[in-house]
C-alpha positions in Angstrom: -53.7 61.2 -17.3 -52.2 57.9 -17.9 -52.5 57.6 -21.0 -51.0 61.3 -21.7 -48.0 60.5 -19.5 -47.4 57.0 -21.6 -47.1 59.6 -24.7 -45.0 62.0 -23.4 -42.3 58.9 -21.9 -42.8 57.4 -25.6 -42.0 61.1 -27.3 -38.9 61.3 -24.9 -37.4 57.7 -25.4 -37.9 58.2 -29.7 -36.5 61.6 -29.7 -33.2 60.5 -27.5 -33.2 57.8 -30.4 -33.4 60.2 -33.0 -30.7 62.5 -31.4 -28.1 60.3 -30.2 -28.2 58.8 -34.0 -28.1 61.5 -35.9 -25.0 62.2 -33.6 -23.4 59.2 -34.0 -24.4 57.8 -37.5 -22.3 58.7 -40.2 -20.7 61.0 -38.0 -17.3 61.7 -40.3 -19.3 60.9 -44.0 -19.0 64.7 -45.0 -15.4 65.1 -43.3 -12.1 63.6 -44.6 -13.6 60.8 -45.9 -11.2 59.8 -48.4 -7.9 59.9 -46.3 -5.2 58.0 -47.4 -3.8 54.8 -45.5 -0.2 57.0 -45.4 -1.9 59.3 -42.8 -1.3 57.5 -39.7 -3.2 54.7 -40.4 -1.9 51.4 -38.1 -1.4 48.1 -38.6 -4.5 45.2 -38.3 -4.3 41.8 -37.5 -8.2 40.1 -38.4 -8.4 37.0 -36.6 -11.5 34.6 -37.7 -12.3 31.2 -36.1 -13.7 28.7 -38.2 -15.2 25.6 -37.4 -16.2 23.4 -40.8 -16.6 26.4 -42.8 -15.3 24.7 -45.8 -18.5 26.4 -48.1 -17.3 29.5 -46.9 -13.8 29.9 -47.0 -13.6 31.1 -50.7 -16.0 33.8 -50.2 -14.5 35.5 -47.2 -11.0 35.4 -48.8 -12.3 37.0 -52.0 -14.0 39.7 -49.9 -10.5 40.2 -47.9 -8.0 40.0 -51.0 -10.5 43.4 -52.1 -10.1 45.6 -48.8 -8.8 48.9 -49.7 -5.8 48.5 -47.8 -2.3 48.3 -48.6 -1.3 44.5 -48.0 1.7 45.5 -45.9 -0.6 46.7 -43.2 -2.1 44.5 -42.4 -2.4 40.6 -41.4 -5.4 37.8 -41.4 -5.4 35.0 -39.1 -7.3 32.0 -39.8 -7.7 29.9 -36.7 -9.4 26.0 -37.0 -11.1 25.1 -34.4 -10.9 21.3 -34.5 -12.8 21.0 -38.3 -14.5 18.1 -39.4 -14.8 18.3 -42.7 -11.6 19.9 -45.2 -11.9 23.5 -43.6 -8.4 23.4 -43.2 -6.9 22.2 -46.3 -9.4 24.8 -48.3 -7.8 27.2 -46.0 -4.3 25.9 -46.8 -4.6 25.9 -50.0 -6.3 29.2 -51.6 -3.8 31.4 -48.7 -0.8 29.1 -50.4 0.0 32.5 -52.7 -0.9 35.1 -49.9 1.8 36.5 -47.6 0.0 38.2 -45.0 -2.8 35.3 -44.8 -1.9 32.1 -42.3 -3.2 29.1 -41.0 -3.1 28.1 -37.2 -5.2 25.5 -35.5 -6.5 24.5 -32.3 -4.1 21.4 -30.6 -6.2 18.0 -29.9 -4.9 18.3 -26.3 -6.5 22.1 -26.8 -9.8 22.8 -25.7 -11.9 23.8 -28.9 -14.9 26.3 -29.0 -15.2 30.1 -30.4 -13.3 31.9 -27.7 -10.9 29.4 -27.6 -9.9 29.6 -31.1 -10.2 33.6 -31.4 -7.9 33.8 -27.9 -4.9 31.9 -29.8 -5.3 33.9 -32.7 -5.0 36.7 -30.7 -2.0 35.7 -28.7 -0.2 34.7 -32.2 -0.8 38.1 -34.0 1.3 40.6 -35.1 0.1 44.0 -34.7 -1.4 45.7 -31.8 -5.0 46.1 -33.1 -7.2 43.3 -33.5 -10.8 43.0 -35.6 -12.0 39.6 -35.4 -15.1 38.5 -38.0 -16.7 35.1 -38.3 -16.0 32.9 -41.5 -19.2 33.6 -42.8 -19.2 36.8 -43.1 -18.5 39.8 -45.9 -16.6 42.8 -45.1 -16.8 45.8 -47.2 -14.1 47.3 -49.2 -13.6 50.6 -46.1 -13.7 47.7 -43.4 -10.1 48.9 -42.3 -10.2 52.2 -43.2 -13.0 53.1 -41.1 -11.7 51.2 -37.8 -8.1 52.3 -38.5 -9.1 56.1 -38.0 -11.1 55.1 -34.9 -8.0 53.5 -33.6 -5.6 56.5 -33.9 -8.6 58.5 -31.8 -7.6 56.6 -28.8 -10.1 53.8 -28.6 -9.8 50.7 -26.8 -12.8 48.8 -28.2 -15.0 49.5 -31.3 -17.8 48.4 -32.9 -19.2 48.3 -36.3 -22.4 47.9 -38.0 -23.1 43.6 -39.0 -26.4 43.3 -41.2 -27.8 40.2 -42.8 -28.3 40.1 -46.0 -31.8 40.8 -46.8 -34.3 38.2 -49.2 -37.8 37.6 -48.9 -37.7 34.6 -46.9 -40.3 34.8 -43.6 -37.4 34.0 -41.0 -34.9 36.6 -43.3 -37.4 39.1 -42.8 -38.0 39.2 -39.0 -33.7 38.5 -38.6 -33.2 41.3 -40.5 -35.6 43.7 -38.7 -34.5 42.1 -35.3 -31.2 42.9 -36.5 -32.2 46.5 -37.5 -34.3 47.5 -34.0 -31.1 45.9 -31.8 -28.3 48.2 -33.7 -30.2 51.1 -33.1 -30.8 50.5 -29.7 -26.9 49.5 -29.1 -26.3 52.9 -31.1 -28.9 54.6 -28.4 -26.7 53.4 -25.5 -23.3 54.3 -27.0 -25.0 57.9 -27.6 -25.7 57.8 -23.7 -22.2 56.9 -22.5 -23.6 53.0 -22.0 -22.6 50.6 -24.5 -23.6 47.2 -23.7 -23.4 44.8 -26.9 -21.7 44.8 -29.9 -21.5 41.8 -33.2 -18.3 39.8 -33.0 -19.1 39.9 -36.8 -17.4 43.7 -37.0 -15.5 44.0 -33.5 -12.5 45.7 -32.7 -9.4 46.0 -29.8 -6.6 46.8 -28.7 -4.2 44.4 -27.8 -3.4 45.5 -24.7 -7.3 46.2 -23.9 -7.8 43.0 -24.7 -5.1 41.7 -22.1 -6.2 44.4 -19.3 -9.5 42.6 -19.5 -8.0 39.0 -19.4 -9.3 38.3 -22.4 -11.6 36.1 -22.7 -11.6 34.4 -19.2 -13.9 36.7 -17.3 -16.7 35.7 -20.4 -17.7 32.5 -20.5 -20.6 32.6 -18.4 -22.5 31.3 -21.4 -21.4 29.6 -25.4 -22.4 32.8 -26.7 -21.8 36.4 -25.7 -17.8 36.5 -26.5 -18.7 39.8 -28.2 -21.0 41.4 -25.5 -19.6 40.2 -22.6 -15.9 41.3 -23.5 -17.5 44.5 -24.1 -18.9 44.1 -20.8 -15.2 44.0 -19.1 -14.4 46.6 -21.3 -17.3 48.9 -19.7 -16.2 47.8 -15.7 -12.6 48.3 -16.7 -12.8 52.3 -17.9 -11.5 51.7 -21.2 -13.2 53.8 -24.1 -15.2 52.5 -26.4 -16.6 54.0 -29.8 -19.1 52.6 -33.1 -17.7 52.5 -36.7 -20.4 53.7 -38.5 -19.2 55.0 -42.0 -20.2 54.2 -45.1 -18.1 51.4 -46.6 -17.2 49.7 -43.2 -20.1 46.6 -42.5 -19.8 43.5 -42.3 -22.5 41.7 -44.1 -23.6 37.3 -42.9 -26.5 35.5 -43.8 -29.5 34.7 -42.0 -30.8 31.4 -40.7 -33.0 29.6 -43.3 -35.0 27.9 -40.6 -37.5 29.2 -37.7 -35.6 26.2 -35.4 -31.9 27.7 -36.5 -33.3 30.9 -36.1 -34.8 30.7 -32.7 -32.0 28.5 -31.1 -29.6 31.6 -32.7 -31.8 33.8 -30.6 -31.8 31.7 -27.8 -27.8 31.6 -27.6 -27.7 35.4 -28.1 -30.3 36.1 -25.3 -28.9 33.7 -22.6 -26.2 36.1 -22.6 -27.9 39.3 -21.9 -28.9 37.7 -18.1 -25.0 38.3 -17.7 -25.0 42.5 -18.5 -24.1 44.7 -15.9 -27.1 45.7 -13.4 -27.8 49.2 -14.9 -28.0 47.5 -18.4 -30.2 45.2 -17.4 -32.7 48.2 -15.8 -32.1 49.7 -18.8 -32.9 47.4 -20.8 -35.4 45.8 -18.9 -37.6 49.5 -19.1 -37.2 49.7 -22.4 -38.3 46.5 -23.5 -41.0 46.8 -20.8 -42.5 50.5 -21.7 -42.8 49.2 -25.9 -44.5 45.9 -24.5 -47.0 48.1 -23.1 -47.2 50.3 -25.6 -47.7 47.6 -27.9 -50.3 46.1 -25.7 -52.2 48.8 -25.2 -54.7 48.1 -27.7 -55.9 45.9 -25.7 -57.5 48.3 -23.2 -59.1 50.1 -25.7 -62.0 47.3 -24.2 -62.1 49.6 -21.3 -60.9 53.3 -23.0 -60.7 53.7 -26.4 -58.1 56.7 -25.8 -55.7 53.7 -24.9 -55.6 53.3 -29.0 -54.0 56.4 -29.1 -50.9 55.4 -27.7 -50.9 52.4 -29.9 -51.4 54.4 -32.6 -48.3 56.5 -31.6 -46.1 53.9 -31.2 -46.7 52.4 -34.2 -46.3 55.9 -35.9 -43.3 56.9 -34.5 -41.4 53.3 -35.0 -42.3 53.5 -38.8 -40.4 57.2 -38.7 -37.7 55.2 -36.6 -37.4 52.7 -39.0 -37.6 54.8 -42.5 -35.3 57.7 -41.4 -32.8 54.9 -40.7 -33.1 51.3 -42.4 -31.0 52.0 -45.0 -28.4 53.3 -43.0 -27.9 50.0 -41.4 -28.0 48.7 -44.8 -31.4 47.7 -44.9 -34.9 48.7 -47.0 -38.5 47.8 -45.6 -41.6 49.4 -47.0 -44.4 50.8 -44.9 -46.4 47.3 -44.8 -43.3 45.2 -43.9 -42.8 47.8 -40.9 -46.0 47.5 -39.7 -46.2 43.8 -39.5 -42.4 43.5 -38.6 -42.5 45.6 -35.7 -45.9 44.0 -34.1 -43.7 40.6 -34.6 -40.4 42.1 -33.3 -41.9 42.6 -29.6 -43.8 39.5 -29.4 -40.4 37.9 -30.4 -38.8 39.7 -27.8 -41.2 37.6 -24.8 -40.8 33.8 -27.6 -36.8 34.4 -27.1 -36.7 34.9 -23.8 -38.8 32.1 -22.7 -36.5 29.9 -25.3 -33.4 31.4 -24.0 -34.3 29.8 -20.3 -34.8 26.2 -22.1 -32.5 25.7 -24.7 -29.3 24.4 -25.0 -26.6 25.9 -27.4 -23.1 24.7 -28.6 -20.3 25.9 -30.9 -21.5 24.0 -34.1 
């Protein structure tokens, strides 16, 4: 009996998955999806902090000079936090010919760290709606497009999709499918009325959302978490909040090269999620709890072998999960890589948030 129940519970969890995807993902791809920036689109300003990002300044500005957007609309912000190395004069230099690129930095008498430097950049922009990205990052040619036609919906806060890009390193491999399992699941809750997290990578606002919530000074509970727990205000305070999901609008980074970078990354995201709102946390917490056991329960095939079965089922139906969707997120694992990923992915989830109580973090 308990075992049929445990089915059933995991049938109903994958199938709101699949639903609330297939309703969200993509959702415009077949409807106007070349409209041209004349109809109504707004006005950006992209604000990115950077912190001795000297290595990769070029690539970010090569990647922004290429957005299909007409110059005119839009504005981008870089913000120096304080650099040690030539950050700033690389900055200086390759925006020297580019009118609707500047250069601010952070005072010496001004406290430095992320929010910090994004919260001035804010409060120096232009235009009403914001999209902040990191330094390190690559956004794709739509980037603009697709948040712009979000914006004239209404929505105070949006959220895109922010993959790594994907190698065959070890620590790529499991960051990559971490990546992949966590953007459906923030996908799920959107699709339930319950967003919780989003990737300061691809994040979006208004500017006068962003003020209603004070900015950043109700989020700095932890280093990390200016992306989730600004969403977090976003949730207590009413406002609406929508996913930029088309094709053409992600914003691609790289993954740690290291299984000490990676897990202290890990570490600095996870501290933050003790600092979601209750019903995220019960959420979340069942979620997590229900796969663990699932996982698990191969281990009381000692006492019934029927407990394989569910084993078997979870396993089966996070492969469909996963192939009916990787690519989507911009992503491509074959049936081996899934197998072992997955295993590794919720034993991770217990290595993080043991690390997450014991490690310090800091803003580079």
């Amino acid at each position: 009996m308990l075992i049929t129940l445990s089915i059933i519970i995991l049938i109903l969890f994958h199938l709101i998955i699949l639903i609330s995807l297939k309703k969200l993902f993509f959702e415009q791809e077949n409807k106007n999806s070349e409209v041209k920036i004349s109809a109504g689109y707004v006005r950006i300003s992209i604000v990115i902090a950077a912190k001795n990002e000297v290595n990769n300044i070029k690539t970010i500005l090569e990647y922004l000079t290429k957005l299909d957007y007409e110059a005119e609309n839009f504005e981008v912000i870089f913000v120096d936090d304080h650099s040690t190395d030539n950050t700033r004069d690389e900055i200086q230099k390759s925006i020297s010919r580019l009118d609707n690129f500047r250069l601010i930095s952070l005072l010496e008498s001004e406290e430095g760290g992320k929010r910090n430097a994004l919260a001035k950049g804010i409060e120096s922009s232009r235009y009403k709606f914001i999209l902040i990205t990191d330094a390190d990052c690559i956004p794709e040619q739509k980037w603009l497009i697709a948040f712009s036609k979000k914006f004239t919906k209404g929505f105070d806060f949006l959220f895109g999709i922010a993959p790594f890009n994907q190698n065959n390193s070890f620590i790529n491999k499991i960051a990559c499918f971490e990546n992949l399992r966590s953007s459906i699941l923030t996908l799920l809750f959107v699709g339930i009325g319950s967003p919780y997290s989003a990737a300061a990578r691809n994040f979006g606002f208004t500017k006068g959302a962003f003020e209603k919530v004070k900015g950043y000074s109700n989020t700095k509970q932890t280093l990390s978490g200016d992306d989730d727990l600004l969403l977090r205000e976003a949730v207590k305070n009413n406002l609406k909040i929508g996913s930029v999901t088309e094709k053409g609008s992600f914003v691609f980074s790289k993954t740690k090269q290291t299984l000490k970078e990676y897990l202290n990354q890990r570490a600095r995201h996870t501290q933050s999620s003790a600092y979601y709102l209750p019903k995220h946390k019960l959420l979340l917490s069942i979620w997590h709890l229900s796969n663990l056991f699932s996982l698990l329960s191969i281990v009381l095939m000692l006492l019934n072998p029927f407990w394989g079965l569910l084993f078997a089922f979870k396993l089966l139906v996070d492969i469909l999960i996963v192939k009916i969707n990787d690519r989507k997120f911009g992503y491509d694992f074959n049936l081996s890589e899934i197998i072992i990923l997955q295993i590794l992915y919720e034993l991770f989830l217990i290595v993080h948030f043991i690390n997450s109580r014991f490690t310090k973090v800091k803003w580079k």
